[in-house]
C-alpha positions as CSV (number, residue, x, y, z in Angstrom):
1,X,-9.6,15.7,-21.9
2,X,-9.8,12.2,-24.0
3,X,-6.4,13.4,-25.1
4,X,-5.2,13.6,-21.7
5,X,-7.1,9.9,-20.4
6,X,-5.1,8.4,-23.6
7,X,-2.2,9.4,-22.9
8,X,-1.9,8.2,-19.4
9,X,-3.6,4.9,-20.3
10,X,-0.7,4.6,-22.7
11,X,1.4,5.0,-20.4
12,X,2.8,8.5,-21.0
13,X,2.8,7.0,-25.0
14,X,5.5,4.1,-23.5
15,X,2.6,1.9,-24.4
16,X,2.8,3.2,-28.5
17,X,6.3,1.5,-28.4
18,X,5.9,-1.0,-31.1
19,X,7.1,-4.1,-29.6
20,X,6.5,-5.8,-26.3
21,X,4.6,-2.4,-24.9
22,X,2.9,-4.5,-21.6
23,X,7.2,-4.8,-20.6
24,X,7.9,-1.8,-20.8
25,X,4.9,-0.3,-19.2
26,X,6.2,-2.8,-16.2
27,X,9.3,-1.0,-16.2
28,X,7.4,2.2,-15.6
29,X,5.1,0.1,-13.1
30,X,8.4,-0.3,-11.2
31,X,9.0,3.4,-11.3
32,X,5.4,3.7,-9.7
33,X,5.9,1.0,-7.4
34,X,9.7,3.4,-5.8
35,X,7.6,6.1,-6.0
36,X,5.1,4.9,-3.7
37,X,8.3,3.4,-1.2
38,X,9.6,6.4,-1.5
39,X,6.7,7.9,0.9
40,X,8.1,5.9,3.6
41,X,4.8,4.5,5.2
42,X,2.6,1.6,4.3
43,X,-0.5,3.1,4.8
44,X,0.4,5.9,1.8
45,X,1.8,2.5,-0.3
46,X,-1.2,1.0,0.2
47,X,-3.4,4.0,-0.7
48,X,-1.6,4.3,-3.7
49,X,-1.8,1.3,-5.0
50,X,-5.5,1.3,-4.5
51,X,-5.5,4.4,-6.1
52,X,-3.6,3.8,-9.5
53,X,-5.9,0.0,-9.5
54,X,-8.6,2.4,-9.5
55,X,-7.6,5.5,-12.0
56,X,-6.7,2.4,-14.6
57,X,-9.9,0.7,-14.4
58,X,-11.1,4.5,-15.1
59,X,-9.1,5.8,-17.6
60,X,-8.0,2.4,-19.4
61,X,-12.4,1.9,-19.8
62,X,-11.8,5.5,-21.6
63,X,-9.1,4.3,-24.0
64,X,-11.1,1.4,-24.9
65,X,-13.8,3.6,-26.0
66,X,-11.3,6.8,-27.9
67,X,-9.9,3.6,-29.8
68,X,-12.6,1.8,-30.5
69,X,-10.6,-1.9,-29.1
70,X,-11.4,-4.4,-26.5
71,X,-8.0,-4.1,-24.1
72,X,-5.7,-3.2,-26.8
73,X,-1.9,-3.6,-26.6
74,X,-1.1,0.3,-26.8
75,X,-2.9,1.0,-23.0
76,X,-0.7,-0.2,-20.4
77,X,-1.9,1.7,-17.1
78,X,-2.8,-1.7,-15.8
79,X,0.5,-3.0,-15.8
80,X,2.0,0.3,-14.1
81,X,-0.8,-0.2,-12.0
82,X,0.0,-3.7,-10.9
83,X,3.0,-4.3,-10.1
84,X,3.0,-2.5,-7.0
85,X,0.6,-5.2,-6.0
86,X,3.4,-7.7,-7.1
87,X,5.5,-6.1,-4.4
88,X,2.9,-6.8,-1.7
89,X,4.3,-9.8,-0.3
90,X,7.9,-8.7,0.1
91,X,6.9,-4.8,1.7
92,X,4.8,-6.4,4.3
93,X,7.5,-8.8,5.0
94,X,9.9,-6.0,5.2
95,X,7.8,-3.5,7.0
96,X,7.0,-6.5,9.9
97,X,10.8,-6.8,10.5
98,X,11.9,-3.1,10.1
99,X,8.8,-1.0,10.9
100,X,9.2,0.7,7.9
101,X,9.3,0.4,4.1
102,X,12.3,-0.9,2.0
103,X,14.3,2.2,0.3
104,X,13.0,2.7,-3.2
105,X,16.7,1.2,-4.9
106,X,16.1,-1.7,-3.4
107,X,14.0,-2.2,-6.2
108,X,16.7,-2.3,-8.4
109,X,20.0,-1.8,-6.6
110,X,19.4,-4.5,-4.1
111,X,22.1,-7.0,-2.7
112,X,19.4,-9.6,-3.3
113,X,18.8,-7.9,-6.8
114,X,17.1,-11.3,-8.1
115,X,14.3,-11.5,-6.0
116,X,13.1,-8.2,-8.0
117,X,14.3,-9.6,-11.3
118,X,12.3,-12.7,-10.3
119,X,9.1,-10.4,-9.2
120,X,9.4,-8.5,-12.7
121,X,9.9,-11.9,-14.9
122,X,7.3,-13.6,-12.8
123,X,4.6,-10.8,-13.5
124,X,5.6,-10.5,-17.6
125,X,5.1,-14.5,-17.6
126,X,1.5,-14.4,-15.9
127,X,0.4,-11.5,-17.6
128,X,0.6,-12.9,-20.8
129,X,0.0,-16.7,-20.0
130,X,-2.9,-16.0,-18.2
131,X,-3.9,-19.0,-16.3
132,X,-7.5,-19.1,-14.6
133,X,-9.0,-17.1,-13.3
134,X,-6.8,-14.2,-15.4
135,X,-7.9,-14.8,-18.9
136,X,-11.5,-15.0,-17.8
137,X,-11.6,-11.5,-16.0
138,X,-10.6,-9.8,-19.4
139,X,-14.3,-10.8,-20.1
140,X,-15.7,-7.9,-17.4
141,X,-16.9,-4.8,-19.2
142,X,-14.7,-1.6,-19.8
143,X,-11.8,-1.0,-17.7
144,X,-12.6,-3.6,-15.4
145,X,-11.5,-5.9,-18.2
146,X,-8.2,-4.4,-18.6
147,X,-7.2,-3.7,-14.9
148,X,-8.7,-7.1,-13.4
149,X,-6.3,-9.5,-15.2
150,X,-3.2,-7.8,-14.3
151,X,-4.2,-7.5,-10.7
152,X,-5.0,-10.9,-10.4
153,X,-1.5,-11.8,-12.3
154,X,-0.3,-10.0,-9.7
155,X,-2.1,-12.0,-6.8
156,X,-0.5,-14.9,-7.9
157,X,2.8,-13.4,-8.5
158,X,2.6,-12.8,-4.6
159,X,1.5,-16.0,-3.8
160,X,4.0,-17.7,-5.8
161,X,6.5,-15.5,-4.4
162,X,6.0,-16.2,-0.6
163,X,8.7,-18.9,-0.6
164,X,11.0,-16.5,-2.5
165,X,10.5,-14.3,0.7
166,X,12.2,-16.9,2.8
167,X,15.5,-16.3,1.0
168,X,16.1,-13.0,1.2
């Protein structure tokens, strides 16, 4: 069973990549993120995301312990998990107009294909600049530690976001 909790905390072993593991479990977080479009209401989006917050908080507190390392590098669940969050902005604008959510390609085959670019980048920058309140959350015990800070990145990547919203 720790077998199993490691692996999905690594994302699937993405996160064992040796270099810049947190990117490329955003690139599965964006995989996540379709996935959860691809239901085609909000209410399952939002579920979902809640969800994945919550199964990374559990199983990246697990990794922690199996390797014996405050939030190491390898265990990238809370990345996958939060950039759905990251997204938040831009479905709720989208489901306002259209009563419905954006098609799952938008995320990547978009006329407007910067705005997720800019999502993506935005997300990478905070999660590893960590401005406050984001470093100090990596303080909170077990998975909190590791799932907090990238949620919170990905509060202000929706914040910072909103005027992107206007263009698109």
């Amino acid at each position: 069973m720790q077998k199993l909790a490691l692996w999905i905390a690594q994302g699937f072993w993405v996160g064992r990549i040796p270099f810049a593991p947190g990117t490329f479990g955003s690139v599965l977080g964006l995989l996540w993120c379709a996935l959860l479009l691809r239901s085609g209401t909000l209410l399952f989006y939002l579920l979902g995301t809640a969800l994945g917050l919550a199964a990374s908080v559990w199983l990246c507190g697990i990794a922690e312990k199996i390797l014996q390392k405050k939030d190491p590098s390898s265990v990238v669940l809370d990345e996958i998990a939060a950039i759905p969050v990251c997204f938040l902005g831009w479905i709720i604008k989208w489901w306002t107009a259209h009563h419905s959510l954006p098609a799952a390609e938008s995320l990547l085959t978009s006329k407007n294909w910067y705005f997720p670019l800019s999502i993506f980048a935005l997300f990478r920058i905070l999660d590893i600049a960590k401005p406050w309140p984001v470093r100090q959350s990596q303080g909170l015990s077990g998975g909190w530690g590791v799932t907090v800070d990238d949620f919170l990145a990905a509060v202000y990547v929706v914040l910072l976001s909103l005027p992107l919203l206007w263009l698109i």
